[in-house]
PDB file with SEQRES, HELIX, SHEET and CRYST1 records, atoms N, CA, C and O in Angstrom:
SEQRES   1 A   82  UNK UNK UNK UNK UNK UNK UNK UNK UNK UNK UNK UNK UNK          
SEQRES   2 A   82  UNK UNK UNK UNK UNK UNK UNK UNK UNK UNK UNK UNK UNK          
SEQRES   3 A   82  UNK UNK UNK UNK UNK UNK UNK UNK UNK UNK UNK UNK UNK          
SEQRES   4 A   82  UNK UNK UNK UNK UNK UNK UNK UNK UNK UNK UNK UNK UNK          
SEQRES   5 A   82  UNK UNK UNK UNK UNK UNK UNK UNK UNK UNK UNK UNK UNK          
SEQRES   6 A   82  UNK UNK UNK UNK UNK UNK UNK UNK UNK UNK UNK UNK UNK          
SEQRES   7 A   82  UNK UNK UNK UNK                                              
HELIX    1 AA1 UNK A   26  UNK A   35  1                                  10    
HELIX    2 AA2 UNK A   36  UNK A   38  5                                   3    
SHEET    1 AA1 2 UNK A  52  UNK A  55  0                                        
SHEET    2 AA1 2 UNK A  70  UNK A  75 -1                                        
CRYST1    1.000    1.000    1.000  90.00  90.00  90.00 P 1           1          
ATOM      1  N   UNK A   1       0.838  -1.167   0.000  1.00  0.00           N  
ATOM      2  CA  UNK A   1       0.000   0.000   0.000  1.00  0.00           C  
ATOM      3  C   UNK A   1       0.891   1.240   0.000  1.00  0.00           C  
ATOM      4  O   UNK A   1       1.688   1.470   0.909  1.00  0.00           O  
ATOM      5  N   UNK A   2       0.738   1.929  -0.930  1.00  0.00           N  
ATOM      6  CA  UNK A   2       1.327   3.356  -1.135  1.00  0.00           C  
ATOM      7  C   UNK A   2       0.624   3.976  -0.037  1.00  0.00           C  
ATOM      8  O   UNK A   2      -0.535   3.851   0.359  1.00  0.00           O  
ATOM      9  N   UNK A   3       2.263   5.156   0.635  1.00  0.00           N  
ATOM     10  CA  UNK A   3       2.018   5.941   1.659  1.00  0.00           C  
ATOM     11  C   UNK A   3       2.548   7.455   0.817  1.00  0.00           C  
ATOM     12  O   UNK A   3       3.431   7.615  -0.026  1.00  0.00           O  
ATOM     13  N   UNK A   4       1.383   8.646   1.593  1.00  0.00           N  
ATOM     14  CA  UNK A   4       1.846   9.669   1.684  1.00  0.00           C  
ATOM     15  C   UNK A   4       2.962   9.840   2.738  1.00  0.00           C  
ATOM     16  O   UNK A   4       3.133   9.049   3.666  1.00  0.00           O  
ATOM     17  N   UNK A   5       3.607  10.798   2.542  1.00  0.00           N  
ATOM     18  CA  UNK A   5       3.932  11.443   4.353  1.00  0.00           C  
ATOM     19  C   UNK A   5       4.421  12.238   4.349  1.00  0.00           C  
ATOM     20  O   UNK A   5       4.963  12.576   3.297  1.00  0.00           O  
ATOM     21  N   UNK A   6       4.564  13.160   5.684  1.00  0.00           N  
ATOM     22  CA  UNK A   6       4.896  14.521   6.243  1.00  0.00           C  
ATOM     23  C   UNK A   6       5.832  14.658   7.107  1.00  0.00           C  
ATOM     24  O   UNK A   6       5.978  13.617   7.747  1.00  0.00           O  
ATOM     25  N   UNK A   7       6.504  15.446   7.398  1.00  0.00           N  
ATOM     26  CA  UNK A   7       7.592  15.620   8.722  1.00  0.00           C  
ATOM     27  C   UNK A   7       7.321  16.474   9.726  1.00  0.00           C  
ATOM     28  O   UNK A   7       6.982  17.629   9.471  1.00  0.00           O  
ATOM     29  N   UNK A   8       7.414  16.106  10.760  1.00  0.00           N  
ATOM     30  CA  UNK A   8       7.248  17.369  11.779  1.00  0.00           C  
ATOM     31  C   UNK A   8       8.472  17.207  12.524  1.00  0.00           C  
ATOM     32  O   UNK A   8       9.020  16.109  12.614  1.00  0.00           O  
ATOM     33  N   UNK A   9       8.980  18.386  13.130  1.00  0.00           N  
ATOM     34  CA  UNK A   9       9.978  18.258  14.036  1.00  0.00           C  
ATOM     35  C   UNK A   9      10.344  19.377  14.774  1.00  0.00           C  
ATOM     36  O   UNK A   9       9.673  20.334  14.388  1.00  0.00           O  
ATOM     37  N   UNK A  10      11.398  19.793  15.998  1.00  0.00           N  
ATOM     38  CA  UNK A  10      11.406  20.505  16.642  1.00  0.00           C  
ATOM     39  C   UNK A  10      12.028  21.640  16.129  1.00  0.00           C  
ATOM     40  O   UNK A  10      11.965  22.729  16.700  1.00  0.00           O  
ATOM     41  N   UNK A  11      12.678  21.436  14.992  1.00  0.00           N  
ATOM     42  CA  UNK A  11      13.575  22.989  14.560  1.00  0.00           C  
ATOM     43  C   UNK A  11      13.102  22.926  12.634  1.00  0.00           C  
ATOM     44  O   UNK A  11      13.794  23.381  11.722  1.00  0.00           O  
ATOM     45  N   UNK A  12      11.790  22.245  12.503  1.00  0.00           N  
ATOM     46  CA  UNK A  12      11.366  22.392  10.961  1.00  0.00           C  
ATOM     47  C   UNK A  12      10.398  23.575  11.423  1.00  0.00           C  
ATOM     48  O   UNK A  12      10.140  23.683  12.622  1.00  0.00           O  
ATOM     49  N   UNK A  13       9.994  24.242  10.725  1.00  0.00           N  
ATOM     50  CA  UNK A  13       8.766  24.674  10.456  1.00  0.00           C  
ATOM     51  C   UNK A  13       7.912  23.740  10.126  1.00  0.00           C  
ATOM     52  O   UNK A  13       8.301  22.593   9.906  1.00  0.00           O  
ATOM     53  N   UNK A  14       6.451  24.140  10.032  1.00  0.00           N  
ATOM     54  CA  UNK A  14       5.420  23.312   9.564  1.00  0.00           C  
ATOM     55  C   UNK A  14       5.258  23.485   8.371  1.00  0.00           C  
ATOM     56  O   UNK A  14       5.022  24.578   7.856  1.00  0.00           O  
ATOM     57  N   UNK A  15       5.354  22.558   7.863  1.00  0.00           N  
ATOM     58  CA  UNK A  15       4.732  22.639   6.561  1.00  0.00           C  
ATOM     59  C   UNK A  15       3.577  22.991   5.609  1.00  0.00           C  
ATOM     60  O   UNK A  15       2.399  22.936   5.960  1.00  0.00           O  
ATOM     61  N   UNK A  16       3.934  23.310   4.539  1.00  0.00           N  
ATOM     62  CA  UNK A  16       2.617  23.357   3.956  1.00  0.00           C  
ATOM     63  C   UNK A  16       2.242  21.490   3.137  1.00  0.00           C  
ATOM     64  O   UNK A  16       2.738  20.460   2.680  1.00  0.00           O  
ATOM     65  N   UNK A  17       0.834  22.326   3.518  1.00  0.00           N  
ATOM     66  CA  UNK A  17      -0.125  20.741   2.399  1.00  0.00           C  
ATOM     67  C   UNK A  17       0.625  20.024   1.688  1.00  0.00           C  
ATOM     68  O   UNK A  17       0.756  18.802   1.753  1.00  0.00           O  
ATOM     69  N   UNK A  18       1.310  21.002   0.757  1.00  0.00           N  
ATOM     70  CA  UNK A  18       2.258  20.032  -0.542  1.00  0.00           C  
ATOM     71  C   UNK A  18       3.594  19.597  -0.153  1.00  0.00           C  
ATOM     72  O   UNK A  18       4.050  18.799  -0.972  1.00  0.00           O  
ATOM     73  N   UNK A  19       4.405  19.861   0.857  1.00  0.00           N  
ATOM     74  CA  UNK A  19       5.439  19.679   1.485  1.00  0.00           C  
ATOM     75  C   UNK A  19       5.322  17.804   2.116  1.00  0.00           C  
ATOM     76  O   UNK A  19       5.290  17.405   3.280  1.00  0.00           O  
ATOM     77  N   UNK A  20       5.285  17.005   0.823  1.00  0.00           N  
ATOM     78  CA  UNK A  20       4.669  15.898   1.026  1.00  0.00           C  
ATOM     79  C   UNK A  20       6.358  14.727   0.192  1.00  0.00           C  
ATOM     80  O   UNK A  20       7.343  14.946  -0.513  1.00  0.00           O  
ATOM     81  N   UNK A  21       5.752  13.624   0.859  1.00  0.00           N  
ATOM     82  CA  UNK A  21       7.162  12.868   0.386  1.00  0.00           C  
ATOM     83  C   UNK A  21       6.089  11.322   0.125  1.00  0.00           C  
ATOM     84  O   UNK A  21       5.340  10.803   0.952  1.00  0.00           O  
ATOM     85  N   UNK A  22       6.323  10.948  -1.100  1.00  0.00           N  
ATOM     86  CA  UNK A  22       5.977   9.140  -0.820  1.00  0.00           C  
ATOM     87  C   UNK A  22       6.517   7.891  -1.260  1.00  0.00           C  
ATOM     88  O   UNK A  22       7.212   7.616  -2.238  1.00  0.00           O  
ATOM     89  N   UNK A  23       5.970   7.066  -0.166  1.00  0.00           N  
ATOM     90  CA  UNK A  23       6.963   6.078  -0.253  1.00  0.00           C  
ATOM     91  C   UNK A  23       5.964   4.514  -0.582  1.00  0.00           C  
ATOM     92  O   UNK A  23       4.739   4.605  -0.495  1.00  0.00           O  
ATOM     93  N   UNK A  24       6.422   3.545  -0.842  1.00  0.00           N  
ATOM     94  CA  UNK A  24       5.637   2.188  -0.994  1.00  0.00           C  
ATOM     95  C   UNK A  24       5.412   1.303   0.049  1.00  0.00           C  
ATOM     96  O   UNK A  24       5.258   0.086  -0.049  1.00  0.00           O  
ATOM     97  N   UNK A  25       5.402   2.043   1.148  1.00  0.00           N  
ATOM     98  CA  UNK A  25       4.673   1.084   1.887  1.00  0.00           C  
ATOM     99  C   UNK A  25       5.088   1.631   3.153  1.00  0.00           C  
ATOM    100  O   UNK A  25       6.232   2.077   3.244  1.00  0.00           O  
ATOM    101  N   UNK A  26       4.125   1.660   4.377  1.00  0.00           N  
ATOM    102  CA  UNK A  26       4.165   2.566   5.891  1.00  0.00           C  
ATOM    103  C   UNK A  26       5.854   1.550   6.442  1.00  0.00           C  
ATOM    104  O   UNK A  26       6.621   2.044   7.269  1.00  0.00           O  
ATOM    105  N   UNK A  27       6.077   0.389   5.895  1.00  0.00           N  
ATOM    106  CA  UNK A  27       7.738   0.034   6.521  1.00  0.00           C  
ATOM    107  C   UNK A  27       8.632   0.616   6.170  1.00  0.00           C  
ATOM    108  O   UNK A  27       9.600   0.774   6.914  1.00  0.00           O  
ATOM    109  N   UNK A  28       8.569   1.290   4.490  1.00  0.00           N  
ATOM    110  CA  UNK A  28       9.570   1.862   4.291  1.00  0.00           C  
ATOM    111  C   UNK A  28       9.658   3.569   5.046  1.00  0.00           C  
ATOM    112  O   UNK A  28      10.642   4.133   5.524  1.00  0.00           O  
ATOM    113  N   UNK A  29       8.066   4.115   4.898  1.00  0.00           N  
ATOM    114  CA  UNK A  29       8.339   5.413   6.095  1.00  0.00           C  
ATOM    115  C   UNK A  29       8.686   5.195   6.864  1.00  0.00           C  
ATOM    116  O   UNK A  29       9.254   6.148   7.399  1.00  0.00           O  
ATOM    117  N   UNK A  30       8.718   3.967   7.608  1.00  0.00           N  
ATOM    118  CA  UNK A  30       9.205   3.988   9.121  1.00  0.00           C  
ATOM    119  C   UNK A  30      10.975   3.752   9.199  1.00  0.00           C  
ATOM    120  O   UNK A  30      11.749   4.341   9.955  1.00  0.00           O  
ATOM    121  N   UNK A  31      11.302   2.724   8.188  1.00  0.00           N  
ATOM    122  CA  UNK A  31      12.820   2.830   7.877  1.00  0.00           C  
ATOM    123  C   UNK A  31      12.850   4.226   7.586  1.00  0.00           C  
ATOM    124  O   UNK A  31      13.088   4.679   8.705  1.00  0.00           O  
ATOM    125  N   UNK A  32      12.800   4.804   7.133  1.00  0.00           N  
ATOM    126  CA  UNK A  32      13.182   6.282   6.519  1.00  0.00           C  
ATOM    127  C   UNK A  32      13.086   6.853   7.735  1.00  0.00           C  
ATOM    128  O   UNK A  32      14.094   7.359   8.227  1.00  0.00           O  
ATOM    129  N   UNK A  33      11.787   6.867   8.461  1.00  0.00           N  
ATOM    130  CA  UNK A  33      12.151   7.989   9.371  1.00  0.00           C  
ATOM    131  C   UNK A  33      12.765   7.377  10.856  1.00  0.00           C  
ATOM    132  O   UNK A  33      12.677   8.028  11.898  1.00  0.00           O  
ATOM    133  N   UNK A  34      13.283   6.273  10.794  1.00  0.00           N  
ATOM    134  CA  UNK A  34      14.190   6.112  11.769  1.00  0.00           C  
ATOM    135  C   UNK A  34      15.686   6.516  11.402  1.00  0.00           C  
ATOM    136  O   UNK A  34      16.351   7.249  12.134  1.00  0.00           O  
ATOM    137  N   UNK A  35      16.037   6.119  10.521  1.00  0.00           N  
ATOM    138  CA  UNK A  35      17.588   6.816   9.740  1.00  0.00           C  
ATOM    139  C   UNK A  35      17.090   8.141   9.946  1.00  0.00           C  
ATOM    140  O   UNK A  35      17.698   8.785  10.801  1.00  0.00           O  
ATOM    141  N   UNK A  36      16.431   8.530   9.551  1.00  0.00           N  
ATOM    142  CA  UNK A  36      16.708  10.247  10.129  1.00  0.00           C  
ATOM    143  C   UNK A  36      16.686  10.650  10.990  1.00  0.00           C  
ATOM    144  O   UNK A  36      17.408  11.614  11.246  1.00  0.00           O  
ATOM    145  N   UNK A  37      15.763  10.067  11.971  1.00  0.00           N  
ATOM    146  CA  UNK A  37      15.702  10.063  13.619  1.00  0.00           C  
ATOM    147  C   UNK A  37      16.881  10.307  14.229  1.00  0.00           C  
ATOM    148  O   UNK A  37      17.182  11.056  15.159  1.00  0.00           O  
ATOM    149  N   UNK A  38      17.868   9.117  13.165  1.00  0.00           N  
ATOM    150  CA  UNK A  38      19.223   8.763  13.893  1.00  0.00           C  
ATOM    151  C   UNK A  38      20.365   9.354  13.485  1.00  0.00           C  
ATOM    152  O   UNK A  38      21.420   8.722  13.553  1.00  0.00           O  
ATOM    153  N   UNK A  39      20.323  10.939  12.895  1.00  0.00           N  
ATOM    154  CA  UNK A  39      21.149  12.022  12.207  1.00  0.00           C  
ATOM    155  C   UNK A  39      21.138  11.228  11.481  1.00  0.00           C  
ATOM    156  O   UNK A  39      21.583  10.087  11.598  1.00  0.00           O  
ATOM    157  N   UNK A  40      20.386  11.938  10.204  1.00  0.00           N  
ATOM    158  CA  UNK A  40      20.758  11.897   8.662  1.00  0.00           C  
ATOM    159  C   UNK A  40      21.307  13.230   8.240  1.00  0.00           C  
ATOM    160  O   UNK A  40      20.574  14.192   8.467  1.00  0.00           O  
ATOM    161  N   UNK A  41      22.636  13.491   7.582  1.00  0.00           N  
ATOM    162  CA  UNK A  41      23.040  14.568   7.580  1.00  0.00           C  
ATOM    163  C   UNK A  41      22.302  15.376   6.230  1.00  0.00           C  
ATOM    164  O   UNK A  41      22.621  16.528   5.935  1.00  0.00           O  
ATOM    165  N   UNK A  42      21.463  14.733   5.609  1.00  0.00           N  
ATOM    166  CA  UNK A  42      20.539  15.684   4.695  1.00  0.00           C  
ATOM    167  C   UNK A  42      19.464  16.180   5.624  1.00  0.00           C  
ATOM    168  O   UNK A  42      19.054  17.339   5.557  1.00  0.00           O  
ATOM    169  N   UNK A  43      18.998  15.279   6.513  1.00  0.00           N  
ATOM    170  CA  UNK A  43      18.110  15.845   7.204  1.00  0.00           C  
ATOM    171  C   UNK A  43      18.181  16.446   8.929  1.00  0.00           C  
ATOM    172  O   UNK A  43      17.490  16.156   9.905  1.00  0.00           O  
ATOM    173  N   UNK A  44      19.165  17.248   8.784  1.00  0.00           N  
ATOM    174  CA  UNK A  44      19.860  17.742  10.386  1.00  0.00           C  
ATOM    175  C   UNK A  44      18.855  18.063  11.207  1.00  0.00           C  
ATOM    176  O   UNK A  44      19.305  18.408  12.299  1.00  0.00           O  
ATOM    177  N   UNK A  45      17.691  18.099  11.152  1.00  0.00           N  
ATOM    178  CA  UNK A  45      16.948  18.691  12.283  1.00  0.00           C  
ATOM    179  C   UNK A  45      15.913  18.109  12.488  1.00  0.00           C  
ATOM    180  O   UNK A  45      14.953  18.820  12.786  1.00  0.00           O  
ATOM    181  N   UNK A  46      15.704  16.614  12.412  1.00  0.00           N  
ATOM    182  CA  UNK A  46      15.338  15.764  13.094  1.00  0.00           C  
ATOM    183  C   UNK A  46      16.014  15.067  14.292  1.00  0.00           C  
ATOM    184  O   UNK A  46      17.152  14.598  14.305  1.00  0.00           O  
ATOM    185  N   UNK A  47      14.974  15.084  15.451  1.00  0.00           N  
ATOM    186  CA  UNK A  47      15.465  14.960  16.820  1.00  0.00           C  
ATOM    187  C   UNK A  47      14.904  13.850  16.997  1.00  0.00           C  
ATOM    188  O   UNK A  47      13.799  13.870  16.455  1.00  0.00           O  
ATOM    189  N   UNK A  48      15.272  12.204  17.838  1.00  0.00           N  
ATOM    190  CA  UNK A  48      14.159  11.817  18.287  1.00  0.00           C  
ATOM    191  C   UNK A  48      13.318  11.633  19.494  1.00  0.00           C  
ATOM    192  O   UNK A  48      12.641  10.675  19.868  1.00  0.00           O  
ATOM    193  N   UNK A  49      13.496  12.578  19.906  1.00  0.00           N  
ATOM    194  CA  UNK A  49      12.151  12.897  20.963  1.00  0.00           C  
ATOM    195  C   UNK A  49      11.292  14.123  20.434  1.00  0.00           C  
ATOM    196  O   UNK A  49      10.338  14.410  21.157  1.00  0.00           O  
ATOM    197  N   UNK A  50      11.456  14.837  19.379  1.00  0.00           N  
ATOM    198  CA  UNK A  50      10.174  15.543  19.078  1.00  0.00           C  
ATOM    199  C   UNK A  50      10.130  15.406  17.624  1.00  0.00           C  
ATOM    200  O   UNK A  50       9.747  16.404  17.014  1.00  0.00           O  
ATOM    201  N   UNK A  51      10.515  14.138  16.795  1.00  0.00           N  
ATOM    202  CA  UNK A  51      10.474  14.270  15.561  1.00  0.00           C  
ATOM    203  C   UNK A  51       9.011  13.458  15.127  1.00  0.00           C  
ATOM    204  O   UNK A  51       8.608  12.583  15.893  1.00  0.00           O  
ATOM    205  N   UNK A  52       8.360  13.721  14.086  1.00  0.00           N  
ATOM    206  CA  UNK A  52       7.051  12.584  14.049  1.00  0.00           C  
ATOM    207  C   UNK A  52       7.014  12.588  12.629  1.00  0.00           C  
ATOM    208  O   UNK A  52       7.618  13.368  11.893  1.00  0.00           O  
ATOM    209  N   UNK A  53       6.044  11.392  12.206  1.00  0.00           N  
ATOM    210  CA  UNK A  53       5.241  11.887  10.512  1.00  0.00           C  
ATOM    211  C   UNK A  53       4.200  11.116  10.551  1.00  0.00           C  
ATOM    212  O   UNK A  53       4.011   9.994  11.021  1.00  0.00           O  
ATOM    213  N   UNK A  54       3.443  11.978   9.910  1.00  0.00           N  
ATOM    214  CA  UNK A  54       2.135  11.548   9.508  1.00  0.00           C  
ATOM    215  C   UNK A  54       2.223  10.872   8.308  1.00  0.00           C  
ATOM    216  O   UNK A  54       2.973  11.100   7.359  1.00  0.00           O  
ATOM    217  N   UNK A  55       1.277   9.909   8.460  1.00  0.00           N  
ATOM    218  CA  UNK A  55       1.042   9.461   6.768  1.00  0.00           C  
ATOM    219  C   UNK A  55      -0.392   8.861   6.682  1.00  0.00           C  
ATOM    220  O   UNK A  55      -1.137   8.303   7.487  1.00  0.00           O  
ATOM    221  N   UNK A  56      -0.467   9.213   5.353  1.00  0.00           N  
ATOM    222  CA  UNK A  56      -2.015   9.075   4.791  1.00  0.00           C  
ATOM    223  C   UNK A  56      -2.197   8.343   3.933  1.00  0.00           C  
ATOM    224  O   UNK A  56      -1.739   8.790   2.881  1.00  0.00           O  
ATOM    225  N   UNK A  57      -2.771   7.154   3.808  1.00  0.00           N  
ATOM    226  CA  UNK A  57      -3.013   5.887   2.807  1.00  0.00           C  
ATOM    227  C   UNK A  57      -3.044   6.630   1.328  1.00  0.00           C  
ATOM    228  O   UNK A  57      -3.605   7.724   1.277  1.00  0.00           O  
ATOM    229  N   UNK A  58      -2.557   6.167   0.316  1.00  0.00           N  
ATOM    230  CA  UNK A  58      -2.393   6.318  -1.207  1.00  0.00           C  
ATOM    231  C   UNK A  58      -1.549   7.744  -1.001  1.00  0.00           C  
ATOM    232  O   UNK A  58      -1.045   8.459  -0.136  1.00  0.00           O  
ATOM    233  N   UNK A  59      -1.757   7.634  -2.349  1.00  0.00           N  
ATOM    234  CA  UNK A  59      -0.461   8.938  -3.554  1.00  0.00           C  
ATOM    235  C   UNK A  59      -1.622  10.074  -3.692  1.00  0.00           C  
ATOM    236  O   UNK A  59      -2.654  10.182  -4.354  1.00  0.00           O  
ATOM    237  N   UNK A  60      -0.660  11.174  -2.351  1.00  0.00           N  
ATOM    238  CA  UNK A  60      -1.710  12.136  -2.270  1.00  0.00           C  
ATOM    239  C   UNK A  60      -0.648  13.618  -2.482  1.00  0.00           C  
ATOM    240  O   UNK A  60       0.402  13.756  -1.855  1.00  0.00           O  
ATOM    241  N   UNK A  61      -1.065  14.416  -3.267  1.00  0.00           N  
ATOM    242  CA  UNK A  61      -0.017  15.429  -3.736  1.00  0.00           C  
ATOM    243  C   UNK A  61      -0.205  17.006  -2.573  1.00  0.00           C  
ATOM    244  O   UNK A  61       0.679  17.802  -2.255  1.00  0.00           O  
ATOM    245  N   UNK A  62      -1.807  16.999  -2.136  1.00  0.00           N  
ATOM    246  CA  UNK A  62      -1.571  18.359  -0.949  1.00  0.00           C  
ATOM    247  C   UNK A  62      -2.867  17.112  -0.067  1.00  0.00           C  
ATOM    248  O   UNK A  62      -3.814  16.378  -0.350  1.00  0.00           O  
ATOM    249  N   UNK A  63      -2.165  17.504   0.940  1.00  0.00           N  
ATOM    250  CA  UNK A  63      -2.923  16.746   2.521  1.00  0.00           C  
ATOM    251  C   UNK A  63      -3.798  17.720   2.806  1.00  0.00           C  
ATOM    252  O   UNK A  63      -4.969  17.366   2.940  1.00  0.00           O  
ATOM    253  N   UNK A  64      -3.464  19.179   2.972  1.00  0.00           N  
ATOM    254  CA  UNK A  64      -4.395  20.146   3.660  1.00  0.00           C  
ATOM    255  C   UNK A  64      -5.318  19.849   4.416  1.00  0.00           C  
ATOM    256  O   UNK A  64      -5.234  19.993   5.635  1.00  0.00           O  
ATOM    257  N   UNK A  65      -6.528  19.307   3.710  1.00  0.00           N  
ATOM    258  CA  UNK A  65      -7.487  19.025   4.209  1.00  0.00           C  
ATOM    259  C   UNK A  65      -8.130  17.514   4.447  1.00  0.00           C  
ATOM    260  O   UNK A  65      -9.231  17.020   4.206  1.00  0.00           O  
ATOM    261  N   UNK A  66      -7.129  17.115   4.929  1.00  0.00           N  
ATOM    262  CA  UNK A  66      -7.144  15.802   4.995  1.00  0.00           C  
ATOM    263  C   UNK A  66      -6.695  15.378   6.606  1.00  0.00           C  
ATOM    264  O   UNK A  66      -5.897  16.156   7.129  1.00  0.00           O  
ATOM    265  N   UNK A  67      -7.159  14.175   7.449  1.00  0.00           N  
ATOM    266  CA  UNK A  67      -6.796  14.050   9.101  1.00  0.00           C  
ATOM    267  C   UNK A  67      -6.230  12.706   8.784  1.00  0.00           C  
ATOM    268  O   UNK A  67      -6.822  11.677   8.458  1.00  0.00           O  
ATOM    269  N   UNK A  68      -4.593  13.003   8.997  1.00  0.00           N  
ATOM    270  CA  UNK A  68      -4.019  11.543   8.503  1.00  0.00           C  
ATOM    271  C   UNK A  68      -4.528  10.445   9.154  1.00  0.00           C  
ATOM    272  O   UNK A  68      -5.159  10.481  10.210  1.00  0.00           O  
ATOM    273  N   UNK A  69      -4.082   8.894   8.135  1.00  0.00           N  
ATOM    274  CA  UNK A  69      -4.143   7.605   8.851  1.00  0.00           C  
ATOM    275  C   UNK A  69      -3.673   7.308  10.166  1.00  0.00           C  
ATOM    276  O   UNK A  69      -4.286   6.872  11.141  1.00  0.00           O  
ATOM    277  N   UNK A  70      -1.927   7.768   9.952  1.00  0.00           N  
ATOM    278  CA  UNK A  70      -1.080   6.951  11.007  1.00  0.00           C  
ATOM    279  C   UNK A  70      -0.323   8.417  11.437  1.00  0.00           C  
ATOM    280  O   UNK A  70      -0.421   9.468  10.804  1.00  0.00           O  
ATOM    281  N   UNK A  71       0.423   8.210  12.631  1.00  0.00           N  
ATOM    282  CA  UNK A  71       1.299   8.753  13.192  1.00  0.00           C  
ATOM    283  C   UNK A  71       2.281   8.224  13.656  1.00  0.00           C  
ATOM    284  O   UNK A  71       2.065   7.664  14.731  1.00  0.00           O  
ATOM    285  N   UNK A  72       3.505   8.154  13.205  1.00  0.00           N  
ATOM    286  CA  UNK A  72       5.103   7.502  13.850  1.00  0.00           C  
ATOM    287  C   UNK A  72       5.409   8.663  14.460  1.00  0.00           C  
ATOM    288  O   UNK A  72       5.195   9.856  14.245  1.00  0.00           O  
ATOM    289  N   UNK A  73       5.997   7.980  15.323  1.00  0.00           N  
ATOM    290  CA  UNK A  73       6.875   8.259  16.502  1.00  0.00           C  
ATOM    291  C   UNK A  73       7.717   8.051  17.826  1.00  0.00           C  
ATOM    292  O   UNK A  73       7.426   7.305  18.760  1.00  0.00           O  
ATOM    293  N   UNK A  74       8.763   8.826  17.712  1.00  0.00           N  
ATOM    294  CA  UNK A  74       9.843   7.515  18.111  1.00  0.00           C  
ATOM    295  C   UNK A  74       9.282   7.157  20.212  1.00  0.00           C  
ATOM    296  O   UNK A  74       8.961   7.848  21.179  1.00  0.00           O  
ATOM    297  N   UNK A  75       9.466   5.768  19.916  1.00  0.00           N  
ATOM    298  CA  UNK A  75       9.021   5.662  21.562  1.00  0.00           C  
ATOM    299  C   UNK A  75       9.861   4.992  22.402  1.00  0.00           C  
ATOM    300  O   UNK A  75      10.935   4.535  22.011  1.00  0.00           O  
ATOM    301  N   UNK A  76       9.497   4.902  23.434  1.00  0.00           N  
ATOM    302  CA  UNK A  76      10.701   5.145  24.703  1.00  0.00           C  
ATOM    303  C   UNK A  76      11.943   4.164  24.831  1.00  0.00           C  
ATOM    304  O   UNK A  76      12.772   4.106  25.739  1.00  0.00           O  
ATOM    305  N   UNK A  77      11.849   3.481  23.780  1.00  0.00           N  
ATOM    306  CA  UNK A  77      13.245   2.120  23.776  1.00  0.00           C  
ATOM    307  C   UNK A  77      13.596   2.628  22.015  1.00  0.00           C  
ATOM    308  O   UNK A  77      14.029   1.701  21.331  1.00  0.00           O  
ATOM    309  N   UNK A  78      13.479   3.637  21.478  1.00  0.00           N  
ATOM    310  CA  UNK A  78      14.093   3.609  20.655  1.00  0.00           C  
ATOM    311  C   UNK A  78      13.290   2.933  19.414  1.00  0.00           C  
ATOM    312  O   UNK A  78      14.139   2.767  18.538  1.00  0.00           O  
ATOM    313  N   UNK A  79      12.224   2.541  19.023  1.00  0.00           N  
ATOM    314  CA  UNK A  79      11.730   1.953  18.251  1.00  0.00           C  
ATOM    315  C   UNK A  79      10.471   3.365  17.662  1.00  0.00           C  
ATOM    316  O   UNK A  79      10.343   4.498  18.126  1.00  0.00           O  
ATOM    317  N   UNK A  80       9.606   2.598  16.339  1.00  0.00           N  
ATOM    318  CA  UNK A  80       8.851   3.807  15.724  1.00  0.00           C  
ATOM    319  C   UNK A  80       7.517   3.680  16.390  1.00  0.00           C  
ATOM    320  O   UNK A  80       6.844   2.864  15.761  1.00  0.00           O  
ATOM    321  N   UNK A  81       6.922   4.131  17.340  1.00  0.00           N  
ATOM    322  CA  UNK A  81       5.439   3.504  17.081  1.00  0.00           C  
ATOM    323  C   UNK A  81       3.920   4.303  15.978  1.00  0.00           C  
ATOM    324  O   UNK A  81       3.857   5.137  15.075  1.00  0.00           O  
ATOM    325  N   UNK A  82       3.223   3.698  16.512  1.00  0.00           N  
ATOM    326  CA  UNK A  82       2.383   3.596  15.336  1.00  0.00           C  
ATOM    327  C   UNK A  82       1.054   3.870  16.075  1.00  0.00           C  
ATOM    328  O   UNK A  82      -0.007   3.886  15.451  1.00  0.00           O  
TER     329      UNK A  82                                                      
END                                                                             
């Protein structure tokens, strides 16, 4: 199942709607956003205690108005939850 997804974090701004990334399937967002969790030096300002992403089932180009599926985020042993 194709995933949208979004980034939030403590030193990003918020994004807009289209500020969107996708990937093939909610394992590979979650690989992805654990490598970044874990300093990715393209992505320096992901922390993991305030980093998260949303994602929204299928290939969606602006979220705006949309209340995502899932929410990752990193939890207290180091793993993504869901």
């Amino acid at each position: 199942m194709k995933v949208t997804a979004q980034y939030f974090g403590a030193n990003l701004s918020s994004p807009e709607g289209t500020d969107v990334e996708h990937f093939e399937s909610i394992q590979s967002a979650r690989k992805a956003f654990l490598s970044r969790a874990d300093f990715d030096p393209q992505y320096p300002c992901q922390e993991e205690e305030s980093s998260e992403i949303l994602l929204w089932k299928g290939v969606l180009d602006d979220v705006t108005d949309y209340y995502p599926d899932y929410r990752l985020c990193i939890g207290s042993r180091g793993g993504a939850n869901i």
